[in-house]
C-alpha positions as CSV (number, residue, x, y, z in Angstrom):
1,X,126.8,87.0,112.5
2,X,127.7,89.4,109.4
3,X,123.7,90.4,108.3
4,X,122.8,92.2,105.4
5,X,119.5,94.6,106.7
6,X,117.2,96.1,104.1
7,X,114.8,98.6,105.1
8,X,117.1,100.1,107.6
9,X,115.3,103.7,107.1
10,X,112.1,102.6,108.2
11,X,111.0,103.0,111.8
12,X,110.8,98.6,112.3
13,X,114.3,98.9,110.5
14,X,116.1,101.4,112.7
15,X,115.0,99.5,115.7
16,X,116.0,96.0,113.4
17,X,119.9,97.7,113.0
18,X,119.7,99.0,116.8
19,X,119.0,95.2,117.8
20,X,121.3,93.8,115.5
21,X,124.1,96.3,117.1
22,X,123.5,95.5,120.7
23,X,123.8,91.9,119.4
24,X,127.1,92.0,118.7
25,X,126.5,91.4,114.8
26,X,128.2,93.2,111.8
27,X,125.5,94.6,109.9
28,X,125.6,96.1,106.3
29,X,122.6,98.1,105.2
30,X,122.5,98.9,101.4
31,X,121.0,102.4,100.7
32,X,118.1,102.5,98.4
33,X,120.4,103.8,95.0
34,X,122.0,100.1,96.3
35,X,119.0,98.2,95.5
36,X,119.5,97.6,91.5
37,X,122.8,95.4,92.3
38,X,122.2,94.0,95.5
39,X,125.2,91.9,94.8
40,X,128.0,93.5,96.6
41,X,125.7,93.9,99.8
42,X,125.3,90.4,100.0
43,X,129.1,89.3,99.4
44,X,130.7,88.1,102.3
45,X,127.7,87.9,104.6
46,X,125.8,85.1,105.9
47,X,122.2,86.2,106.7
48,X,119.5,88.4,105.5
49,X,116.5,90.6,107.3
50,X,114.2,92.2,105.4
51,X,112.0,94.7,106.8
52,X,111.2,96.3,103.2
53,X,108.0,97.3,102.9
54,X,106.3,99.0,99.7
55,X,105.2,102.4,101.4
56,X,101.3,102.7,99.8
57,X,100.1,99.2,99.2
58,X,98.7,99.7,96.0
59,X,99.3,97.2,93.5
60,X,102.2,98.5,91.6
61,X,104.0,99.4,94.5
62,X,102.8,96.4,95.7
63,X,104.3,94.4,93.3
64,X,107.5,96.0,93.0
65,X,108.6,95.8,96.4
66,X,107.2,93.5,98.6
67,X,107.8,90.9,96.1
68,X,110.0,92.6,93.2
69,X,112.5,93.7,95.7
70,X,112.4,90.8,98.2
71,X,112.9,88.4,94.9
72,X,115.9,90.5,94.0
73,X,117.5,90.3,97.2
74,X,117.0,86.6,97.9
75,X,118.6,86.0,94.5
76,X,121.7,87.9,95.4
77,X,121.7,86.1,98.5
78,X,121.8,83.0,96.7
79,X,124.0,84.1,94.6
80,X,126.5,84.8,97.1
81,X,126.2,81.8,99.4
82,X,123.8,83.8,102.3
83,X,122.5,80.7,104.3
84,X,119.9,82.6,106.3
85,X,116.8,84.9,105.4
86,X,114.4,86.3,107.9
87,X,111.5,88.3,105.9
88,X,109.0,90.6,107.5
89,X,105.5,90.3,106.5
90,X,102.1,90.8,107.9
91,X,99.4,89.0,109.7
92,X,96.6,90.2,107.2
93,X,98.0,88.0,104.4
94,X,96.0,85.4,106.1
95,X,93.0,86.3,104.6
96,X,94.6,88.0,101.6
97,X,92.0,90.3,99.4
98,X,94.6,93.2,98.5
99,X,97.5,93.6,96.2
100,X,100.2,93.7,98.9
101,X,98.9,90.8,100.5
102,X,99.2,88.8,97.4
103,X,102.8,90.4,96.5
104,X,104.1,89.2,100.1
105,X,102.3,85.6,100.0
106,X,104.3,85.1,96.8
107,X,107.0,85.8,98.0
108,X,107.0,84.0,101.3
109,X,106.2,81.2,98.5
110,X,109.3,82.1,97.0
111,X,111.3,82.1,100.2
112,X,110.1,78.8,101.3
113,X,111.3,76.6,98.5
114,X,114.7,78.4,97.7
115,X,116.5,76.0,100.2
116,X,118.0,78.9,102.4
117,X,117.2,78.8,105.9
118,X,114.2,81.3,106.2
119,X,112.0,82.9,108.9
120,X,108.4,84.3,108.0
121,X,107.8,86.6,110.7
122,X,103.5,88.3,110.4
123,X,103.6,90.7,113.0
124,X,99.9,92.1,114.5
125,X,99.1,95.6,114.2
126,X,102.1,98.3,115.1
127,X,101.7,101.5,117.6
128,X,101.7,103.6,115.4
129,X,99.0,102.8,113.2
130,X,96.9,102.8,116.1
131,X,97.8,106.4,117.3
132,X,96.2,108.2,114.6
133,X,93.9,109.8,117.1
134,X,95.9,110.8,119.8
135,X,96.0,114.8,118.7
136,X,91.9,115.1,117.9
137,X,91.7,113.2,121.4
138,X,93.9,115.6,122.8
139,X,91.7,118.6,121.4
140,X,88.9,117.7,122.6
141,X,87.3,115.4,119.6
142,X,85.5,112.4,119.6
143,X,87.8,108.9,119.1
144,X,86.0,107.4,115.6
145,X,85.6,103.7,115.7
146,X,84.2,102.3,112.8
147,X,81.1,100.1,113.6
148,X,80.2,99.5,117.3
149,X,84.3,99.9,118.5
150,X,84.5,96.0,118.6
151,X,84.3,95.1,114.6
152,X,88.2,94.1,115.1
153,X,91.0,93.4,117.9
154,X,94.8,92.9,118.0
155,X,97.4,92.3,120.6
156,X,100.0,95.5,119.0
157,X,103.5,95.1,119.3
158,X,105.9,97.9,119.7
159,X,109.2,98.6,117.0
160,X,111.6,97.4,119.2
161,X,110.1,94.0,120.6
162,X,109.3,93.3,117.0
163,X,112.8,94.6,116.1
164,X,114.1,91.9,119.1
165,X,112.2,89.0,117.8
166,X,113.2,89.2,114.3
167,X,116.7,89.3,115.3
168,X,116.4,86.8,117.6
169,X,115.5,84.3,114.4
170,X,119.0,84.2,113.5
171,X,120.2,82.2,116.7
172,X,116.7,81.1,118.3
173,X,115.4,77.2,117.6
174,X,112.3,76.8,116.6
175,X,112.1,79.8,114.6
176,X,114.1,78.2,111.3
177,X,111.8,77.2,108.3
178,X,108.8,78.9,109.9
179,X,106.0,81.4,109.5
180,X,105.8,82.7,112.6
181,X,102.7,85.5,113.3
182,X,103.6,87.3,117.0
183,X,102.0,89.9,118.7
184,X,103.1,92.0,121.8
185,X,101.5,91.4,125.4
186,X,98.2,90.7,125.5
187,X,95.1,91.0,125.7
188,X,93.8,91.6,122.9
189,X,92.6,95.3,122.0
190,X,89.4,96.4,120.3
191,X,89.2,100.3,119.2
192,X,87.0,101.0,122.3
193,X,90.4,99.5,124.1
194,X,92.1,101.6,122.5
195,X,90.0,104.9,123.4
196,X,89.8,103.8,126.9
197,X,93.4,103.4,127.2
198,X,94.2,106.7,124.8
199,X,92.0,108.9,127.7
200,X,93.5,107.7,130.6
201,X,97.0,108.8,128.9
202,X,95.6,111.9,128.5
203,X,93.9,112.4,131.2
204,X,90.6,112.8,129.6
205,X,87.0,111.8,129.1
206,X,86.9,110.2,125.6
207,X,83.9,110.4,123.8
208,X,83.5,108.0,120.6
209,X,81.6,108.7,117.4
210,X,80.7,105.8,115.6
211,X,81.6,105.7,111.4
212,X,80.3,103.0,108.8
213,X,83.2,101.1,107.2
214,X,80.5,101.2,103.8
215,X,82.1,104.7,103.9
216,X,85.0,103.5,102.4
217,X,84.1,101.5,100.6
218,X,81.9,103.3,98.9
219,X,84.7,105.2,98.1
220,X,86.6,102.9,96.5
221,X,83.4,101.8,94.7
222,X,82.9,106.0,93.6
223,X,86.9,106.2,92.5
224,X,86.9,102.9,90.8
225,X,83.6,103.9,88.1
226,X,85.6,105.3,85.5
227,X,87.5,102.9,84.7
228,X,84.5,101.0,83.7
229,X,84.1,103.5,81.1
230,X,85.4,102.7,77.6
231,X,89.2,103.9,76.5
232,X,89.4,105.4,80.0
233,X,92.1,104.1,82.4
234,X,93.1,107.2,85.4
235,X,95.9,105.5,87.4
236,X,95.6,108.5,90.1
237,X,92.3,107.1,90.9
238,X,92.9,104.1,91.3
239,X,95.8,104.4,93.4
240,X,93.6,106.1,96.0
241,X,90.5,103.4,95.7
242,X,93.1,101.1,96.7
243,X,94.0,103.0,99.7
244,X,90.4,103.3,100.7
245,X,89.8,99.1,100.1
246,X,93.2,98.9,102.5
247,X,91.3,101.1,105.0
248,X,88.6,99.0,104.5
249,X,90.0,95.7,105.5
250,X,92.0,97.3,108.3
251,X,88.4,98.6,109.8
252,X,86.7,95.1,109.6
253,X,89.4,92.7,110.0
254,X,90.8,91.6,112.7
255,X,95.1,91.5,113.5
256,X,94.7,88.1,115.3
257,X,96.0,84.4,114.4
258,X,92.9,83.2,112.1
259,X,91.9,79.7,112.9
260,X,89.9,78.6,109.7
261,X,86.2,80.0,111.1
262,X,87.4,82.6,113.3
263,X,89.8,85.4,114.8
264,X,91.3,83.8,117.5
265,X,93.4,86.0,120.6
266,X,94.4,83.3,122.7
267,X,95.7,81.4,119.6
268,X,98.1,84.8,118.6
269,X,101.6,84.4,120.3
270,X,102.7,87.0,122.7
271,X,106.2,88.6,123.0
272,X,107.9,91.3,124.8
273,X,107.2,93.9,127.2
274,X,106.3,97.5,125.7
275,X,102.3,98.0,125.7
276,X,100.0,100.0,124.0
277,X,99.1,102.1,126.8
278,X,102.7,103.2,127.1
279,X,103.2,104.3,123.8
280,X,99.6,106.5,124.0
281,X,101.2,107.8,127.6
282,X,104.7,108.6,126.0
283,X,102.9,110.2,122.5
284,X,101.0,112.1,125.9
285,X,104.2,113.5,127.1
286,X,105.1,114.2,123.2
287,X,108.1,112.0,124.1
288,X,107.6,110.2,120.8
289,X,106.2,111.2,117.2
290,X,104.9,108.5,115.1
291,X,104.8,108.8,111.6
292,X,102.2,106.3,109.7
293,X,102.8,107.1,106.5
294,X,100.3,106.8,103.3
295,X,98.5,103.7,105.2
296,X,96.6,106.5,108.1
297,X,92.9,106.4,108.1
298,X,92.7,109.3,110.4
């Protein structure tokens, strides 16, 4: 198929354009300066994937992106007679409390009723954002869980099985008109999981230390007082209280399929074969770097 991709740059794009290429598709992928007249990028073709993503999560990056930008694309599309549009979102909008989560659920709103053929893919959690740890590990430092180590789980999928799967939505049944959350192989992984399995790729005895996710918070909470002050308004501030409430929910909420009541693994689709304990052995090796950007806790 000709595709347009958008968020080629980022690390689930470059494996999205890799995919597409090994596909056989012709793939156009507007630059950023593109983005104010996504017109010409969407002449001419006949689907869309969107791996755009705003890079913070705070609300006006929020806004401006995962649903400004993803609006403005899916117009051009329309515009230009695109018949297919396969958006990347997030699992965590299921229980939305943050401004990213609301700026995607609008959008997949959006997306639903504008009569083009659409896939709404909510990945779990990616590789990356789970090896934050992997150097203080590696020196000798304890692996911080917040809580007990078992507050959360997720069944992680890597770039390029994610990367597969989306592209596979262009051609696959069952996957048209559908919000479709995936993980990768299973089981599911708590942060103790994850320490286990980060020590035996390093060969080391992994001691945890246990933090309170009232530390963030409590942050938040501290960074947020003075805008209850009269005539005072310090964007700056804000901006990082609303990184520490996304830490917050990423430390006490799970990356699973929820059910209504509960967090439930067995009901979170698998796919593809990369695991966890692969990355952590090839991040070992320093084979691969991962770069987790303004959402890393640690």
């Amino acid at each position: 198929m000709k595709v347009t991709l958008l968020g080629a740059t980022g690390t689930v794009g470059r494996a999205t354009l890799s995919a597409l290429r090994l596909g056989g598709h012709e793939v156009r992928t507007p630059g950023r300066a593109d983005y104010a007249d996504l017109g010409p990028a969407m002449t001419g073709m006949e689907a869309v994937i969107s791996c755009i993503a705003s890079r913070s999560g705070v609300p006006r990056d929020a806004w401006a992106v995962d649903h400004g930008l993803n609006a403005a694309a899916l117009r051009a599309a329309q515009a230009a007679g695109v018949t297919r549009f396969v958006m990347l979102s997030a699992i965590c909008v299921q229980k939305p409390r943050l401004a990213f989560q609301y700026a995607k659920l609008a959008f997949e709103a959006e997306l639903a009723g504008s009569g083009l053929t659409y896939s709404i893919v909510r990945p779990t959690a990616y590789f990356k954002s789970l090896s934050g740890q992997v150097e203080r590990v590696r020196a000798g430092k304890p692996f911080l869980t917040f809580g007990n180590g078992t507050l959360t789980a997720c069944k992680p999928i890597s770039d390029a099985d994610l990367a597969r799967y989306l592209v596979e939505c262009l051609s696959v049944p069952g996957r048209e008109n559908a919000v479709l959350p995936i993980g990768g192989p299973g089981p599911a992984l708590t942060p103790l999981d994850q320490a286990r399995l980060m020590g035996d790729a390093l060969g080391v005895e992994v001691r945890t230390r246990s933090v309170t996710p009232r530390l963030l918070s409590g942050i938040a909470a501290a960074l947020e007082l003075p805008r209850k002050l009269p005539g005072v308004w310090a964007p700056k501030l804000m901006e990082k209280a609303a990184l520490a409430r996304i830490g917050h929910y990423y430390a006490t909420e799970s990356m699973l399929v929820w059910n209504g009541t509960a967090y439930d693994a067995d009901a979170t689709p698998e796919y593809g074969t990369d695991t966890l304990a692969d990355h952590y052995r090839a991040l070992a090796a320093r084979e691969v770097v991962d770069d987790r950007g303004a959402h890393a806790v640690f």
